[in-house]
C-alpha positions in Angstrom: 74.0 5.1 -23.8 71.9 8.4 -22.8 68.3 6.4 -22.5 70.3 4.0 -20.5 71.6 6.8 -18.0 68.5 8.4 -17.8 66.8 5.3 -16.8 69.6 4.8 -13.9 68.8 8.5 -13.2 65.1 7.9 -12.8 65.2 4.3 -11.4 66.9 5.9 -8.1 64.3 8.8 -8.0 61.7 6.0 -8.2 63.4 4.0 -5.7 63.9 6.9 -3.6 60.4 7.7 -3.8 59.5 4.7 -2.7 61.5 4.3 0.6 59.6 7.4 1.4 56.7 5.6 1.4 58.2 3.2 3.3 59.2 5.9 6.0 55.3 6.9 6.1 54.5 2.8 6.2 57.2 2.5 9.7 56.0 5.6 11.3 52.2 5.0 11.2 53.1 1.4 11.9 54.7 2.3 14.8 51.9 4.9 15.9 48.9 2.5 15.8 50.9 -0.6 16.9 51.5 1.7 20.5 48.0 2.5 20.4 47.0 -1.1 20.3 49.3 -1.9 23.0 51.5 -4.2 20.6 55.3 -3.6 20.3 56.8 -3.6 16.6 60.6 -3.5 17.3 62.7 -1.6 15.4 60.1 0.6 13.4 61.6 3.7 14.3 65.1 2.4 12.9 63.4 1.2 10.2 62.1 4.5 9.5 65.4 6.4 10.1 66.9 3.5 7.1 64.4 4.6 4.8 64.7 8.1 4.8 68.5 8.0 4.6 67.9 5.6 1.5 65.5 7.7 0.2 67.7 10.9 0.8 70.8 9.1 -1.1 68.7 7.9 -3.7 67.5 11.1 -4.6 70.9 12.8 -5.0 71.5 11.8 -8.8 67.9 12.1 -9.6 67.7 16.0 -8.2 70.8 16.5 -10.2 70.3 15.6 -12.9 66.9 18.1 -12.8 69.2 20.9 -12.2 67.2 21.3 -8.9 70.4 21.2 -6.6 71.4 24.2 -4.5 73.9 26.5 -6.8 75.8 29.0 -5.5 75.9 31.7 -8.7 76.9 34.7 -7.3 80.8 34.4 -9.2 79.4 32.4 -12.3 76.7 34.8 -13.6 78.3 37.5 -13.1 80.9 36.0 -15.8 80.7 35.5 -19.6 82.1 33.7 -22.4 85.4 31.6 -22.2 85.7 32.8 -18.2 82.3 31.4 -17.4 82.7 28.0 -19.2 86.1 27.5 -17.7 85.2 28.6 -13.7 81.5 26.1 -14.7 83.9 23.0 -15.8 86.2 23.7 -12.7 83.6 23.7 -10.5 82.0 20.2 -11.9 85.1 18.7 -12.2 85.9 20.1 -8.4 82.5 18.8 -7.6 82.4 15.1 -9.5 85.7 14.4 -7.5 83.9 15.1 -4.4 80.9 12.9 -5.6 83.5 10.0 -6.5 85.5 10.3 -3.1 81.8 9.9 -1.0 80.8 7.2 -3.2 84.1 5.6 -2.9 84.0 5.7 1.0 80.4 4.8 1.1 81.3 1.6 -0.8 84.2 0.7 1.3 81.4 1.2 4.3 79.1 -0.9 3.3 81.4 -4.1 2.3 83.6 -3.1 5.7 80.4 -3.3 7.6 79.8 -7.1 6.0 83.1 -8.3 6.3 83.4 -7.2 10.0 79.2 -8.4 10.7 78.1 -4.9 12.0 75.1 -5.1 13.5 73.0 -1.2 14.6 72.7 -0.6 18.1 68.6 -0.4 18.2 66.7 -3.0 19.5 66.2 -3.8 15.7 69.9 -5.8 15.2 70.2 -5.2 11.6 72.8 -6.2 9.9 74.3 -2.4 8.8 75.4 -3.1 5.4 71.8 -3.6 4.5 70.7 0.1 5.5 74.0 1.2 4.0 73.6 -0.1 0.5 70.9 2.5 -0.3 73.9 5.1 0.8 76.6 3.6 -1.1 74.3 3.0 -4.4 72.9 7.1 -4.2 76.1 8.5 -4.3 77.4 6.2 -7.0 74.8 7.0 -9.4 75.5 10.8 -8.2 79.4 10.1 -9.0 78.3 8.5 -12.3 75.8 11.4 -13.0 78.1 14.3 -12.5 80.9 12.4 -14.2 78.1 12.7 -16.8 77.9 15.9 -17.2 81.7 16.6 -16.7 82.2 14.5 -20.0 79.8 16.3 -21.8 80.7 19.9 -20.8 84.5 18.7 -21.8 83.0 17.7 -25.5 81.6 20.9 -26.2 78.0 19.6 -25.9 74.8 20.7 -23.8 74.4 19.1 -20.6 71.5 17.1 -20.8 68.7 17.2 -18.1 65.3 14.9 -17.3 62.7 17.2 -17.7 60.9 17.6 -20.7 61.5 21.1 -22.4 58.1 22.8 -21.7 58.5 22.3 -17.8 58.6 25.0 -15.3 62.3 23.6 -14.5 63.6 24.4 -18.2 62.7 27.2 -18.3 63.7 28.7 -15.5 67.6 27.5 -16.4 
């Protein structure tokens, strides 16, 4: 099961990545289609979908480095059984979090379909489309915290992506 997560893990960074190519693709698209006196519709939106895909996609991906931003100033200040406990509360505080947004995000995108939402740009896209890379980032960010919660529950290390001589290891 823990290659198959990691590849979910990495397939949305990948994917991710790759919408933020495809914000770099609509912007210069846009800029040399003005130049040459052409009108693109919708590149800007097209841009904007991309980097909230990309920004979505990302989430479980960052996580799962360790690379999000952690407040520590309670937690290392604590030791033994008092910092394991306030660690799991805050996981298990922050999974339900992940599962409510990805919940919602879910119920936005098949809402969107059912009712034919269609964005306000000159593009008319169909909104579920854009939404989907919302709704999929923060279920693999639900799944991934969930992830750890379990693991921190059994008594076992949390696992992360990068490989144990990184820079990121070792600064955990």
């Amino acid at each position: 099961m823990r290659p198959l997560l990691n590849l979910l893990y990495r397939s949305t960074g990948a994917l991710a990545a790759l919408f933020m190519i495809g914000v770099l693709v609509m912007v210069i698209t846009g800029i040399v289609t003005r130049e040459l006196g052409i009108y693109l519709r919708g590149t800007d939106d097209y841009a904007g979908y991309c980097m909230a895909a990309a920004g979505f996609l990302a989430l479980a991906y960052t996580f799962k480095h360790g690379e999000h931003i952690r407040v520590t100033l309670v937690i290392e200040r604590l030791t033994g059984t008092a910092r394991k406990v306030l660690e799991w509360l805050t996981l298990a505080f922050g999974t339900g979090i992940a599962c409510t947004l990805a919940f919602y995000s879910v119920r936005l995108v098949l809402n969107s379909f059912e009712f034919n939402d269609i964005s306000q740009g000159v593009d008319a896209t169909p909104l579920w489309i854009p939404q989907l890379g919302m709704a999929a980032g923060t279920v693999v960010l639900a799944i991934a915290m969930a992830d750890d919660l379990l693991l921190m529950s059994l008594g076992k290390p949390v696992t992360r992506l990068h490989k144990a001589g990184s820079e990121a290891a070792r600064m955990e």
